[in-house]
Structures are given as structure tokens and as C-alpha cells.
Biopython code that builds the backbone (N, CA, C, O; Angstrom):
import numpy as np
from Bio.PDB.StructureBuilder import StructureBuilder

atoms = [
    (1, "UNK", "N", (323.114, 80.206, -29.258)),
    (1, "UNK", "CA", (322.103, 81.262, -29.238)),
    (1, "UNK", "C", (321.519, 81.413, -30.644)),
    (1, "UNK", "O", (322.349, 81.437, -31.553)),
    (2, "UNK", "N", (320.466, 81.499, -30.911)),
    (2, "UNK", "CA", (319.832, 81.556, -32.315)),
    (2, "UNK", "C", (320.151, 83.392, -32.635)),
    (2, "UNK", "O", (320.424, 84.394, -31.975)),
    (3, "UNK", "N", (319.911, 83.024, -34.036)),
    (3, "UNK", "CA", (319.796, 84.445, -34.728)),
    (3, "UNK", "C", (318.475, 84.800, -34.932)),
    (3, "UNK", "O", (318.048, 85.883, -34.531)),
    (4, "UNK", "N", (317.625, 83.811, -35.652)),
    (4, "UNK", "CA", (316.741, 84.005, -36.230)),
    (4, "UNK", "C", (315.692, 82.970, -35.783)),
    (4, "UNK", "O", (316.262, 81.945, -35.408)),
    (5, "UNK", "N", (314.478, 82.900, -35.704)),
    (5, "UNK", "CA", (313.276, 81.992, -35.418)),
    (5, "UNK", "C", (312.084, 82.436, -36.126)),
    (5, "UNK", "O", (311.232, 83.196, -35.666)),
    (6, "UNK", "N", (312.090, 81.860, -37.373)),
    (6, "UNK", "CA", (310.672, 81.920, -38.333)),
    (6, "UNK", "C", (309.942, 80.962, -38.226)),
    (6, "UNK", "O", (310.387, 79.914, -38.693)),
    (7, "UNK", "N", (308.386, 80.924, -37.506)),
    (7, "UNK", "CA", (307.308, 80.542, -37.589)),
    (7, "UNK", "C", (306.686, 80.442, -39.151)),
    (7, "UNK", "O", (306.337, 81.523, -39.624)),
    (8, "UNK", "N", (306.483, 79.056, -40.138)),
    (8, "UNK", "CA", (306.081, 79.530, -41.021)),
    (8, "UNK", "C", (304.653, 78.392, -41.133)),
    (8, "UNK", "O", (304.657, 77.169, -41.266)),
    (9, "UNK", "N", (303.365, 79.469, -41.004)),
    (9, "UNK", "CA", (302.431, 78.841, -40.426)),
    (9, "UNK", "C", (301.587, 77.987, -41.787)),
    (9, "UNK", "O", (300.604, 77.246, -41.759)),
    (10, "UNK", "N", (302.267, 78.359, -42.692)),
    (10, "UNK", "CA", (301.287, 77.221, -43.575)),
    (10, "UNK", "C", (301.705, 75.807, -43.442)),
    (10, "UNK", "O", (300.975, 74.836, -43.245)),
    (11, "UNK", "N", (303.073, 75.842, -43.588)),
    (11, "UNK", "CA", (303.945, 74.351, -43.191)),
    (11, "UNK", "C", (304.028, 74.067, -42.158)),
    (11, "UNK", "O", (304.921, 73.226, -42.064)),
    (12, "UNK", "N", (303.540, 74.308, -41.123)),
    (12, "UNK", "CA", (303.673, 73.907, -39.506)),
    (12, "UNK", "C", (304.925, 73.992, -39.659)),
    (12, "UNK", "O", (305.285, 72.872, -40.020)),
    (13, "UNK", "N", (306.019, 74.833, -39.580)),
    (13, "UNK", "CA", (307.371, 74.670, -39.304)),
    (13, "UNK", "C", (308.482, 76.171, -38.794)),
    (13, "UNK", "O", (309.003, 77.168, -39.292)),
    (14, "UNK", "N", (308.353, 75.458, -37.492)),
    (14, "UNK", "CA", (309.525, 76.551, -37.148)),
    (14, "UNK", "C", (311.059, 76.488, -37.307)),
    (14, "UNK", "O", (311.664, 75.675, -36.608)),
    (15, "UNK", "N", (311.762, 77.301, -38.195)),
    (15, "UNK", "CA", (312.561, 77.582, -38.464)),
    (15, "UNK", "C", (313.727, 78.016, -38.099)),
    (15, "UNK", "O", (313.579, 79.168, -38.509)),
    (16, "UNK", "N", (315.209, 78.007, -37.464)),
    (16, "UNK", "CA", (315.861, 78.535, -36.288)),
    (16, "UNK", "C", (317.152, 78.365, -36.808)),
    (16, "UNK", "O", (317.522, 77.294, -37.288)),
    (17, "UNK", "N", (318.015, 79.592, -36.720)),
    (17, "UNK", "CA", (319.244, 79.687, -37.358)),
    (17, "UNK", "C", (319.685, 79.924, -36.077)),
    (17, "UNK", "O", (318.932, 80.563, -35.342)),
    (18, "UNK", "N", (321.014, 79.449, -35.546)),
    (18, "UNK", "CA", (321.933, 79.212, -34.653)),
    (18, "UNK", "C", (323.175, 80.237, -34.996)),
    (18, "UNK", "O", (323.327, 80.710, -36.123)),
    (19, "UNK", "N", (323.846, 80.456, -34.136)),
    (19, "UNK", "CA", (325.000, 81.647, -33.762)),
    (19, "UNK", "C", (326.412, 80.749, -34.756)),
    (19, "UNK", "O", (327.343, 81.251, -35.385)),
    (20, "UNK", "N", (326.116, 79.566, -34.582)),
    (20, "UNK", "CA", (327.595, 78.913, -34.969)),
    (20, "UNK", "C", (326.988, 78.461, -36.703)),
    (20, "UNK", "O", (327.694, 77.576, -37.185)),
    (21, "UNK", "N", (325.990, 78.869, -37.515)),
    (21, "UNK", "CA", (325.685, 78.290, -38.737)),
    (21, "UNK", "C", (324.869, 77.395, -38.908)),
    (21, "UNK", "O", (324.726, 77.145, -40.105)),
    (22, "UNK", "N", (324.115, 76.645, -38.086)),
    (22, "UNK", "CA", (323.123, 75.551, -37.716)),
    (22, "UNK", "C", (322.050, 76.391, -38.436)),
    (22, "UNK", "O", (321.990, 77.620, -38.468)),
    (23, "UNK", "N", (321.263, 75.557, -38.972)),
    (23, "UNK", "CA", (319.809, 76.002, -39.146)),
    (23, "UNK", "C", (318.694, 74.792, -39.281)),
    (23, "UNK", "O", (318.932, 73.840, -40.024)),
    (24, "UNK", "N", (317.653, 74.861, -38.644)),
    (24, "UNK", "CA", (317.352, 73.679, -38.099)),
    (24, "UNK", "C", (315.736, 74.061, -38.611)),
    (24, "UNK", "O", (315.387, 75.201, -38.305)),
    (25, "UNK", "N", (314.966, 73.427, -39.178)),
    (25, "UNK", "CA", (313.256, 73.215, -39.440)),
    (25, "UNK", "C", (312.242, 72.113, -38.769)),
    (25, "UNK", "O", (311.868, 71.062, -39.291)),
    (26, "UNK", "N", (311.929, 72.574, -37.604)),
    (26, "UNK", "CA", (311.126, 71.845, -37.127)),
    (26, "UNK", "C", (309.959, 71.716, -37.153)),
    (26, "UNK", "O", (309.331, 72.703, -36.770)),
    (27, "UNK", "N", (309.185, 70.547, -37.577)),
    (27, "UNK", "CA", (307.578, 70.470, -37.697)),
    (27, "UNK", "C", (307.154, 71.162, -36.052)),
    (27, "UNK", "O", (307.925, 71.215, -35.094)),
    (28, "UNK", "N", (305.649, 71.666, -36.089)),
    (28, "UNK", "CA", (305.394, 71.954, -34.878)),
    (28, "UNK", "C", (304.898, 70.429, -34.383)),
    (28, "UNK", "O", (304.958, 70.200, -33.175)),
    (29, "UNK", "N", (304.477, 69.529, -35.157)),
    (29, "UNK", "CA", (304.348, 68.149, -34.361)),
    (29, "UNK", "C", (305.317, 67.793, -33.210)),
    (29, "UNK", "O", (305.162, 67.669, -31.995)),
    (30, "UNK", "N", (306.689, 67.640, -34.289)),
    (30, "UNK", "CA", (307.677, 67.389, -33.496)),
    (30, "UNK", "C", (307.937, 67.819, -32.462)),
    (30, "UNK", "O", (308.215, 67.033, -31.557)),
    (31, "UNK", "N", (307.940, 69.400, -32.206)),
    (31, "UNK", "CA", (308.112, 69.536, -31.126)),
    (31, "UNK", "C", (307.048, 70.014, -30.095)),
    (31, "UNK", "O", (307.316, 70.782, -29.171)),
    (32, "UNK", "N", (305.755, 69.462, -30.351)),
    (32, "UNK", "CA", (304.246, 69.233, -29.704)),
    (32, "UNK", "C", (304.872, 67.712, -29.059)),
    (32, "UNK", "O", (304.762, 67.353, -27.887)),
    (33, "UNK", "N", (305.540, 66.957, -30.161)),
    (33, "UNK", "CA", (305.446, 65.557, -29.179)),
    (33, "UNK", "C", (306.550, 65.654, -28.534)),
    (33, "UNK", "O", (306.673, 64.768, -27.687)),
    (34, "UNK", "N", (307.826, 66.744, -28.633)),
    (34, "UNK", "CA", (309.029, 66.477, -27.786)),
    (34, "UNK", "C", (309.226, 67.403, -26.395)),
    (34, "UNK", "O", (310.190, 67.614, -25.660)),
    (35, "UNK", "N", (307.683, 67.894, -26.408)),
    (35, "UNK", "CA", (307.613, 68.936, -25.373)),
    (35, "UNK", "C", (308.362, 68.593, -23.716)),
    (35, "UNK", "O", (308.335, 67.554, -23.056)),
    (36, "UNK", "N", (309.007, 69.947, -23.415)),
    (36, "UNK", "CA", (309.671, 69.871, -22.525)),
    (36, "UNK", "C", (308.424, 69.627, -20.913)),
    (36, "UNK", "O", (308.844, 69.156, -19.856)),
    (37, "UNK", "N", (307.373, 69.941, -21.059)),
    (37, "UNK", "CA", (306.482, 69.992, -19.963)),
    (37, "UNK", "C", (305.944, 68.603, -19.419)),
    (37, "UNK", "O", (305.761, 67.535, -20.003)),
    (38, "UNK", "N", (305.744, 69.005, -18.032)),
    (38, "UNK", "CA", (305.684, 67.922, -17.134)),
    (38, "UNK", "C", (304.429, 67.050, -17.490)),
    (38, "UNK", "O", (304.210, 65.938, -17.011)),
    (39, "UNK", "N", (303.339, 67.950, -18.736)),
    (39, "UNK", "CA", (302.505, 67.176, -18.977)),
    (39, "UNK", "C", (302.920, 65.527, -19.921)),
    (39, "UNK", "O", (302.417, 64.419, -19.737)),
    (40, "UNK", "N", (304.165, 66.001, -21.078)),
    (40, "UNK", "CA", (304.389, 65.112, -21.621)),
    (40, "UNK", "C", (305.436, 63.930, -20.790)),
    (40, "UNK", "O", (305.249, 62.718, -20.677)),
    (41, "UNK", "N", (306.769, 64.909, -20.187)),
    (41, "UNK", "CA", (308.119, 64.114, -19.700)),
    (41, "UNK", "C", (307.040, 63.259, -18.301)),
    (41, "UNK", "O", (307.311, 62.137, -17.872)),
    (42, "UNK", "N", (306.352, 63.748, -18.014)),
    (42, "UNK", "CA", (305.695, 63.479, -16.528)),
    (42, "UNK", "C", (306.771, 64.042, -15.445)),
    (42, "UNK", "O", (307.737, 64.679, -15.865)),
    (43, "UNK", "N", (306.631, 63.844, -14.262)),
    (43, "UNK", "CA", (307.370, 64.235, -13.049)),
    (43, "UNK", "C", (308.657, 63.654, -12.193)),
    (43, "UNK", "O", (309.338, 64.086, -11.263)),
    (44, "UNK", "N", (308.631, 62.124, -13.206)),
    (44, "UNK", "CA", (309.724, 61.097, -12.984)),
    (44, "UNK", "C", (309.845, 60.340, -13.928)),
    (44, "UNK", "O", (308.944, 60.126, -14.739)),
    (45, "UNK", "N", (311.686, 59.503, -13.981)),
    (45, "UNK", "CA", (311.043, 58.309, -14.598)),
    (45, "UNK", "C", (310.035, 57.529, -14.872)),
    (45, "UNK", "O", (309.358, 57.181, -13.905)),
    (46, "UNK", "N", (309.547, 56.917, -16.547)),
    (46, "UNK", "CA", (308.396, 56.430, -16.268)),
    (46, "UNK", "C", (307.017, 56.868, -16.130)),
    (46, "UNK", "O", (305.944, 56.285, -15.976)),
    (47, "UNK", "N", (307.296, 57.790, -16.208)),
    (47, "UNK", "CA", (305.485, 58.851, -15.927)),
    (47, "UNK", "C", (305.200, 59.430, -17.402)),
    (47, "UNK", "O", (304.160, 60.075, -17.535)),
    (48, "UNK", "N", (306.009, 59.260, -18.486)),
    (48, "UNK", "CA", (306.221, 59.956, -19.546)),
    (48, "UNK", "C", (304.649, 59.924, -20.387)),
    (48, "UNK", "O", (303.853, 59.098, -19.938)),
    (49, "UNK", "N", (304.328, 60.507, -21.196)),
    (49, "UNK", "CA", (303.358, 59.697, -21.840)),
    (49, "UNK", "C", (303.434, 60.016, -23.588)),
    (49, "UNK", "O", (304.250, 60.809, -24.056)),
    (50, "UNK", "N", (302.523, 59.318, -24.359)),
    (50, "UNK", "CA", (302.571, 59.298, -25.792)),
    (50, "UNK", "C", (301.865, 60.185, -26.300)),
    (50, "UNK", "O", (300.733, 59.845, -26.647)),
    (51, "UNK", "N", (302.283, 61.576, -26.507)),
    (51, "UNK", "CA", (301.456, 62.463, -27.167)),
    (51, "UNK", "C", (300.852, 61.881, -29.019)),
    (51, "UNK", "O", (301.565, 61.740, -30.013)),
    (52, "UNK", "N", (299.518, 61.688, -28.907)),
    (52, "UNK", "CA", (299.143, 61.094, -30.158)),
    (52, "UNK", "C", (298.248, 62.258, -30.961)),
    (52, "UNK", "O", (298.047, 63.278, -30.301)),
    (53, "UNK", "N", (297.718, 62.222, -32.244)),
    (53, "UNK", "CA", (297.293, 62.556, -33.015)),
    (53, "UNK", "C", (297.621, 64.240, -32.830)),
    (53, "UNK", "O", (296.815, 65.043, -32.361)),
    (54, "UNK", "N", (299.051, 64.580, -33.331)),
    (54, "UNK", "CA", (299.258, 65.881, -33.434)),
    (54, "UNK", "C", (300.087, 66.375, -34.597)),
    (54, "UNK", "O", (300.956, 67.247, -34.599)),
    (55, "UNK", "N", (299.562, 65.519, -35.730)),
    (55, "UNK", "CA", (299.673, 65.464, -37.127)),
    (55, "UNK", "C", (299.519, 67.226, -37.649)),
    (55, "UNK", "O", (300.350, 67.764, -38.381)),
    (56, "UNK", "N", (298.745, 67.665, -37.300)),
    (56, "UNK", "CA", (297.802, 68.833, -37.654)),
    (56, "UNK", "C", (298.041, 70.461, -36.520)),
    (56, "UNK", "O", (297.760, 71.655, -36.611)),
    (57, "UNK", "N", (298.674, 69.605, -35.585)),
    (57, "UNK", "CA", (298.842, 70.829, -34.529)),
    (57, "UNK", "C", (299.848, 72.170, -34.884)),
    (57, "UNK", "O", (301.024, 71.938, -35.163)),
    (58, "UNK", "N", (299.481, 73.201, -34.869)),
    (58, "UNK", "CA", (300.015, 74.456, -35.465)),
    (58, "UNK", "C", (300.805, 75.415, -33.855)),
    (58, "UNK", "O", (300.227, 75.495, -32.771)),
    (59, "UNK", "N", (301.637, 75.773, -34.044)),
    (59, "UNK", "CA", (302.043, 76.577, -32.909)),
    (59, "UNK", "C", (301.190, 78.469, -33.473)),
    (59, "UNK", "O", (301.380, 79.242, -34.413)),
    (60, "UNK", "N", (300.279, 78.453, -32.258)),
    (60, "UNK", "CA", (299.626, 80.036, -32.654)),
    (60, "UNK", "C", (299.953, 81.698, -32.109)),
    (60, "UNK", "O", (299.521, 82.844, -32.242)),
    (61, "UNK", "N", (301.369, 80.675, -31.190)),
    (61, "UNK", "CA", (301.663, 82.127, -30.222)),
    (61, "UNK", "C", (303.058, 81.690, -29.960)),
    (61, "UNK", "O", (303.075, 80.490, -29.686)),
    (62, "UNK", "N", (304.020, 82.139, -29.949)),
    (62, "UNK", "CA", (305.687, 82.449, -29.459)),
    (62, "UNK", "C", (305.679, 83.630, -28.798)),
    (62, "UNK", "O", (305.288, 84.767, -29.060)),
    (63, "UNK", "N", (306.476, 82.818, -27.397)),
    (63, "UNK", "CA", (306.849, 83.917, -26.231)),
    (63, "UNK", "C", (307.836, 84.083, -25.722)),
    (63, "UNK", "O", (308.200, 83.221, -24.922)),
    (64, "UNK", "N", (308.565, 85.083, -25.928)),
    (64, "UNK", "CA", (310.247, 84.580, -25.187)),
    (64, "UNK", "C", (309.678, 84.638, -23.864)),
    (64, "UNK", "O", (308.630, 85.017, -23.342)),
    (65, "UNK", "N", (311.114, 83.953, -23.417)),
    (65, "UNK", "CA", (311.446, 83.483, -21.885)),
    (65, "UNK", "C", (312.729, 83.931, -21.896)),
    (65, "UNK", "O", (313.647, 83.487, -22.584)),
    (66, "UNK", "N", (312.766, 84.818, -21.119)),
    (66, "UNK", "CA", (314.246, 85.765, -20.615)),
    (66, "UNK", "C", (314.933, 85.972, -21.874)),
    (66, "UNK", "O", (314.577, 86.551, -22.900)),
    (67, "UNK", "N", (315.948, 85.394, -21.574)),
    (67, "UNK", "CA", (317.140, 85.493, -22.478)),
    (67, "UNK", "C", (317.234, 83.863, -23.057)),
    (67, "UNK", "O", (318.189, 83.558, -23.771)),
    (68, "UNK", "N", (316.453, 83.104, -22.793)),
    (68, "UNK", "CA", (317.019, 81.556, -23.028)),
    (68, "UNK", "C", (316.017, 80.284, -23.331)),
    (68, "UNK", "O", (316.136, 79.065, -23.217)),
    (69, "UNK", "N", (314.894, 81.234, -23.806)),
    (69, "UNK", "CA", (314.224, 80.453, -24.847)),
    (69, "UNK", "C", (312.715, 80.899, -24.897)),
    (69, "UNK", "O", (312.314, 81.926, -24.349)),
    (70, "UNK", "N", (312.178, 80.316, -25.374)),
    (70, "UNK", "CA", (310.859, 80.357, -25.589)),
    (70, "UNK", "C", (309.338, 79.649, -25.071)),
    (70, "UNK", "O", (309.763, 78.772, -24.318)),
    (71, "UNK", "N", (308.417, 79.576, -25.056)),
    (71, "UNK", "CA", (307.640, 79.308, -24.884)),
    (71, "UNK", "C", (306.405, 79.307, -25.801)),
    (71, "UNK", "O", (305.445, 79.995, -25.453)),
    (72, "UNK", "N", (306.353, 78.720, -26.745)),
    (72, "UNK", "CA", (304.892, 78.016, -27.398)),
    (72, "UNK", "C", (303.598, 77.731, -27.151)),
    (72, "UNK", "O", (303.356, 76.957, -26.225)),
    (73, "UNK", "N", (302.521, 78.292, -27.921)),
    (73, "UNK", "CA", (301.321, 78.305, -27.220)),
    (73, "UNK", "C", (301.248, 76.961, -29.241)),
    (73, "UNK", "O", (301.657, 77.051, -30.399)),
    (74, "UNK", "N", (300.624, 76.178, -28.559)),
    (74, "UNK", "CA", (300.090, 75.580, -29.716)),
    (74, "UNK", "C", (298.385, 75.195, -30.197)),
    (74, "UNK", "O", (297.508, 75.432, -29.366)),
    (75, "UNK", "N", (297.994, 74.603, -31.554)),
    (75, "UNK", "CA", (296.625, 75.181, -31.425)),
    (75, "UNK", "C", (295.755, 74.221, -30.902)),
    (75, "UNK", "O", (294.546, 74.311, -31.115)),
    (76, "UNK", "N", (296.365, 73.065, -30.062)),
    (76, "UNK", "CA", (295.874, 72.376, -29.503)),
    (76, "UNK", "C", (295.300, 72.445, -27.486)),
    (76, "UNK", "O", (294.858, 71.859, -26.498)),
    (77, "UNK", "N", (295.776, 73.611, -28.075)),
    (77, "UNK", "CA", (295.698, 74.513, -26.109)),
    (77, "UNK", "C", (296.980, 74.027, -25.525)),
    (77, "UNK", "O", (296.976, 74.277, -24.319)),
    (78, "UNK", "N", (298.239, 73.340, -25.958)),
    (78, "UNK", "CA", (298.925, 72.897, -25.053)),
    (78, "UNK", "C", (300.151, 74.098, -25.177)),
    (78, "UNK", "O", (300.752, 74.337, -26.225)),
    (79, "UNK", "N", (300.404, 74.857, -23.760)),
    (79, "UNK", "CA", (300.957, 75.898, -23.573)),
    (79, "UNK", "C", (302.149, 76.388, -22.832)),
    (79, "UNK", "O", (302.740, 77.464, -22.753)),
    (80, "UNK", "N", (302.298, 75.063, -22.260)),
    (80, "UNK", "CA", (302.829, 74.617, -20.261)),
    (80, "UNK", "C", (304.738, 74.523, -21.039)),
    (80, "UNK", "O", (305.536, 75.180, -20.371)),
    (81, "UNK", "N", (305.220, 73.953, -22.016)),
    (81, "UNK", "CA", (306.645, 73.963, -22.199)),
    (81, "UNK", "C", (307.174, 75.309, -22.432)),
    (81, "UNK", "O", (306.722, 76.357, -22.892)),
    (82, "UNK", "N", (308.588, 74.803, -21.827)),
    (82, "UNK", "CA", (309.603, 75.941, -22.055)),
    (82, "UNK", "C", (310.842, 75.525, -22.785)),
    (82, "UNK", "O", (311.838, 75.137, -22.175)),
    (83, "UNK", "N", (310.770, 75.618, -24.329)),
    (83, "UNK", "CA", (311.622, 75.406, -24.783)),
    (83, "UNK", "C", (312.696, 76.333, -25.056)),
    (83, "UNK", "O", (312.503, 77.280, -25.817)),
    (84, "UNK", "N", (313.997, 76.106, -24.405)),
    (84, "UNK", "CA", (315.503, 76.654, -24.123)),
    (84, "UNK", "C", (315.992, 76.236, -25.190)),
    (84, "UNK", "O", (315.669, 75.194, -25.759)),
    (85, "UNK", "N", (317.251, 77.444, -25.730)),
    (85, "UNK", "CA", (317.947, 77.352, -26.691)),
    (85, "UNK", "C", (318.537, 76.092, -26.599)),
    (85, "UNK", "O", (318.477, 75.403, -27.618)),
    (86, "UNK", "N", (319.212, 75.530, -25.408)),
    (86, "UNK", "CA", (319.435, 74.433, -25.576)),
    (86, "UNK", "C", (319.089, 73.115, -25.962)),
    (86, "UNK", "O", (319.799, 72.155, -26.259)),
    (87, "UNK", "N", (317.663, 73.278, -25.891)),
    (87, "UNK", "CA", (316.639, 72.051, -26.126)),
    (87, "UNK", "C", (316.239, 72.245, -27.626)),
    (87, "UNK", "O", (316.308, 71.251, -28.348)),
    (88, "UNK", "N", (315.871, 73.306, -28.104)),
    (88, "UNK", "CA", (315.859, 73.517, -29.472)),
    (88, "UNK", "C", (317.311, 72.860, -30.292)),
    (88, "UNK", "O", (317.318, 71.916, -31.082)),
    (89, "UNK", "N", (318.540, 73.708, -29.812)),
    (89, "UNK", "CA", (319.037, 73.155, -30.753)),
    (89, "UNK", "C", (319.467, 71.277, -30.533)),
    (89, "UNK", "O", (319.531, 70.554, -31.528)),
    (90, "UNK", "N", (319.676, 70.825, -29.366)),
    (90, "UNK", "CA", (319.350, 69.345, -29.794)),
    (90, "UNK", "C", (318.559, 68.874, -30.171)),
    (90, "UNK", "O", (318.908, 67.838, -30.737)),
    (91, "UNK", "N", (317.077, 69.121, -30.210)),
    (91, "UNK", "CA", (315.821, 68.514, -30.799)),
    (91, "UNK", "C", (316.396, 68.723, -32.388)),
    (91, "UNK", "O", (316.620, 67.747, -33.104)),
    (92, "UNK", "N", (316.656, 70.462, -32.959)),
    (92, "UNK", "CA", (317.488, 69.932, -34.467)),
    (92, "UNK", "C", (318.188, 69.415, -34.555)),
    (92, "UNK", "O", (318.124, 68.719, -35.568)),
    (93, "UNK", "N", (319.400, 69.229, -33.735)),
    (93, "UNK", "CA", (320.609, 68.287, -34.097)),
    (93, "UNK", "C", (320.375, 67.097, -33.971)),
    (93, "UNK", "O", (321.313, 66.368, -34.294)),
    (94, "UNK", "N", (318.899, 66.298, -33.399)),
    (94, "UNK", "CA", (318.953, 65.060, -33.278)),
    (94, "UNK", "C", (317.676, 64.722, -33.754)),
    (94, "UNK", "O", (317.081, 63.807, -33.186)),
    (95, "UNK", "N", (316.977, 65.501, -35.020)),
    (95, "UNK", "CA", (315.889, 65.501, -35.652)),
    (95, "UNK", "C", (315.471, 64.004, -35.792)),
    (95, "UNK", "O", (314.377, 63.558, -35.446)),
    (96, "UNK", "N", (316.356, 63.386, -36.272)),
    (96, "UNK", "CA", (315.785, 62.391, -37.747)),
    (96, "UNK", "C", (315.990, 61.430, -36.655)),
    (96, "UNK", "O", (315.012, 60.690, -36.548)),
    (97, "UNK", "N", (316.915, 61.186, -35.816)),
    (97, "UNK", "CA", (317.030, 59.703, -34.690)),
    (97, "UNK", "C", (315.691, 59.771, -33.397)),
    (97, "UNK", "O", (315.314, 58.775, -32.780)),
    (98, "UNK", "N", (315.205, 61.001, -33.226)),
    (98, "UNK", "CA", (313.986, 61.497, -32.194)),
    (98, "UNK", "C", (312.909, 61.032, -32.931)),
    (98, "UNK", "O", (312.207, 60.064, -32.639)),
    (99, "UNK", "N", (312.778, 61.929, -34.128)),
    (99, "UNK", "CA", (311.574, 61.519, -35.115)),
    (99, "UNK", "C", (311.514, 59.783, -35.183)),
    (99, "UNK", "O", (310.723, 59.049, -34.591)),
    (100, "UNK", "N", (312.194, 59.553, -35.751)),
    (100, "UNK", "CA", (311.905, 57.795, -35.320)),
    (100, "UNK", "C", (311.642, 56.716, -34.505)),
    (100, "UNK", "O", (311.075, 55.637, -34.680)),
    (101, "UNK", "N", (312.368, 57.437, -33.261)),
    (101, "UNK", "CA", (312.143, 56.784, -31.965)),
    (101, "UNK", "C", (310.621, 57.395, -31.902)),
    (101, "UNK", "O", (309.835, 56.447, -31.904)),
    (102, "UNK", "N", (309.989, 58.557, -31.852)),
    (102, "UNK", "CA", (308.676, 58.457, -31.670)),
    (102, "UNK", "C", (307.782, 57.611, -32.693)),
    (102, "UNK", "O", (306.748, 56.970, -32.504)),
    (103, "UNK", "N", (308.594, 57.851, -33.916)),
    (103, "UNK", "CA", (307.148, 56.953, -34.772)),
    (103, "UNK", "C", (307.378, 55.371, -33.984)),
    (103, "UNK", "O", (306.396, 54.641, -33.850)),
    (104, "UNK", "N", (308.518, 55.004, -33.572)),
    (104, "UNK", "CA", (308.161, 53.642, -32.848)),
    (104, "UNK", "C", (307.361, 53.326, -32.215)),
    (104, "UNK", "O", (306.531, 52.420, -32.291)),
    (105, "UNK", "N", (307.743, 54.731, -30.928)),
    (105, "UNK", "CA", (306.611, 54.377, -30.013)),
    (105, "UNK", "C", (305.233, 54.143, -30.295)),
    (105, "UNK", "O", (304.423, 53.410, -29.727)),
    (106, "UNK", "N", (305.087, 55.099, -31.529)),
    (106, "UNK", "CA", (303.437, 54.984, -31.810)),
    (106, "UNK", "C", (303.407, 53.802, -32.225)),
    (106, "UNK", "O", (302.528, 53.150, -31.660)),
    (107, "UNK", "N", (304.117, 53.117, -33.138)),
    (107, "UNK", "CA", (303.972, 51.881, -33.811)),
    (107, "UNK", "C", (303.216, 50.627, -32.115)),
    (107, "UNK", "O", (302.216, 49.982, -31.801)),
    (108, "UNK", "N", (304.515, 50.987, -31.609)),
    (108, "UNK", "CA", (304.526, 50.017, -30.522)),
    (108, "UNK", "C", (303.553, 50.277, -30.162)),
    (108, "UNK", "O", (302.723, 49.368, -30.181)),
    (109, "UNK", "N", (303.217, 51.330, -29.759)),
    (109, "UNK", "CA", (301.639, 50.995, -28.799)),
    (109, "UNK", "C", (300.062, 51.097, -29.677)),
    (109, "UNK", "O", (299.026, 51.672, -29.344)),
    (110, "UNK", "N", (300.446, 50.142, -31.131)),
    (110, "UNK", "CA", (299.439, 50.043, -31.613)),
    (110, "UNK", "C", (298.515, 50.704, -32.303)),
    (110, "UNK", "O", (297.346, 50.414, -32.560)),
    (111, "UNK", "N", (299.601, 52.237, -32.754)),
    (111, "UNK", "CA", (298.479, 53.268, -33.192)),
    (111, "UNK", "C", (299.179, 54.018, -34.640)),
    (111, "UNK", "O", (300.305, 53.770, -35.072)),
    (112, "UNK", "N", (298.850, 54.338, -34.837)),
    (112, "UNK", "CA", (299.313, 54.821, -36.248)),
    (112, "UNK", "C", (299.208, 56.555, -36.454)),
    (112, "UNK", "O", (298.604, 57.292, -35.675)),
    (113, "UNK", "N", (299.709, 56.864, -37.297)),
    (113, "UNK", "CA", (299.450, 58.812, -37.438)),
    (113, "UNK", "C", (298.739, 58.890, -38.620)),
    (113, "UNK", "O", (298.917, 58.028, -39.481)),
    (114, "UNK", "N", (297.735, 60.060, -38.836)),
    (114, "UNK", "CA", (296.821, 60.256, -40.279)),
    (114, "UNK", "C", (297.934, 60.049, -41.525)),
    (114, "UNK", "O", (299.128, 60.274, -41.332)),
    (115, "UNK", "N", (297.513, 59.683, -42.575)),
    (115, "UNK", "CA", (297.852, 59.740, -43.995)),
    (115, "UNK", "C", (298.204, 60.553, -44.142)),
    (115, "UNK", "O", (297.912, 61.544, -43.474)),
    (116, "UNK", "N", (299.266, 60.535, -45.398)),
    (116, "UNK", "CA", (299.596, 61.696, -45.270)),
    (116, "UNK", "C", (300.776, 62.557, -44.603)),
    (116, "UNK", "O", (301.503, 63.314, -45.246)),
    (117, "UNK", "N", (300.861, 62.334, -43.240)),
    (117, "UNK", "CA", (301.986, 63.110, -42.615)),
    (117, "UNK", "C", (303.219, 62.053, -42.295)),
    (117, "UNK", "O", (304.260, 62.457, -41.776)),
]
sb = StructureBuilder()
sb.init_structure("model")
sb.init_model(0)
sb.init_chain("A")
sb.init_seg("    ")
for serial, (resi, resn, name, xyz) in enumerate(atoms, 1):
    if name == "N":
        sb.init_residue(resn, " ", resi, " ")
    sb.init_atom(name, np.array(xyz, "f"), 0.0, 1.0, " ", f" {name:<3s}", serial, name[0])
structure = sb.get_structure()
């Protein structure tokens, strides 16, 4: 369960301190491209797709959801995930091995991210 969740909007980075001492800084990219919604995962295996050029994307609205997580409006209009304490804290605990596997993908499918980020 988090303690704390600071939005800090100049750095695109949300911020999230955990019940057991965790504290975790996530770009809002990151979790623009690790979004839990059916737009990104798709509806099955395989349906997934490559969220690209979200170098720049800012989260402009946080909404809880019950007791067990949140919901993100980001400034790219994409609004549809529900990110659960649970999904937060593995997206931090598995920052740096996620982050890479996506820059692959981009690699792999030929595209690159702006300078810079």
C-alpha cells in the first residue's frame, strides 16, 4: 500500500513511497507506455501494441480508484488505465529490466525516441 504519491510535473515523474520502505520514481512515459488498458495490452495475446512518441507526455489528472489504485488522465488524452497498487509497485520494482525491454521494442520495430530523453 503506498504512503505517499507525488506528481512532480516539471520532471514528468511520479513519485510513490510504499508501506514496507520502497520508493519508486516513475517517468510518466513509462508508465504511458506500460499502461494497464486494453488500448495498449489489447484484449488477448498478441493484440498488444507499441505505444510510440511519448517522450513528452505529462500525467494532468490523478484519480483514486477505491481503495487500490489509481487512475491517470495523461496529456495525451489517454485516460482508459487503472493502475493498482500492485501494478505500480512492480512497474518500480522492475523499472530498469521494463524500461529496456521497451526501448527494444522500439529499436526493433525501426523507430527511435526524440533526443534527448
Amino acid at each position: 500500500m503506498p504512503l505517499t504519491i507525488t506528481l512532480h510535473r516539471e520532471s514528468r515523474v511520479l513519485e510513490i513511497t510504499f508501506d514496507d520502505g520502497s520508493r519508486f520514481e516513475l517517468p510518466c512515459e513509462y508508465l504511458r507506455v506500460y499502461s494497464p488498458s486494453a488500448e495498449v495490452r489489447g484484449h488477448g495475446p498478441g493484440q498488444e501494441t507499441l505505444p510510440l512518441d511519448k517522450e513528452d507526455v505529462t500525467i494532468t489528472a490523478l484519480d483514486p480508484v477505491g481503495h487500490y489504485g489509481i487512475k491517470p488522465t495523461f496529456s495525451d488524452g489517454h485516460d482508459t488505465g487503472i493502475y493498482t497498487w500492485k501494478l505500480l509497485y512492480d512497474l518500480g520494482r522492475h523499472y530498469h529490466a521494463l524500461w529496456q525491454e521497451y526501448l527494444g521494442k522500439v529499436a526493433a520495430a525501426g523507430c527511435s525516441r526524440k533526443a534527448g530523453h
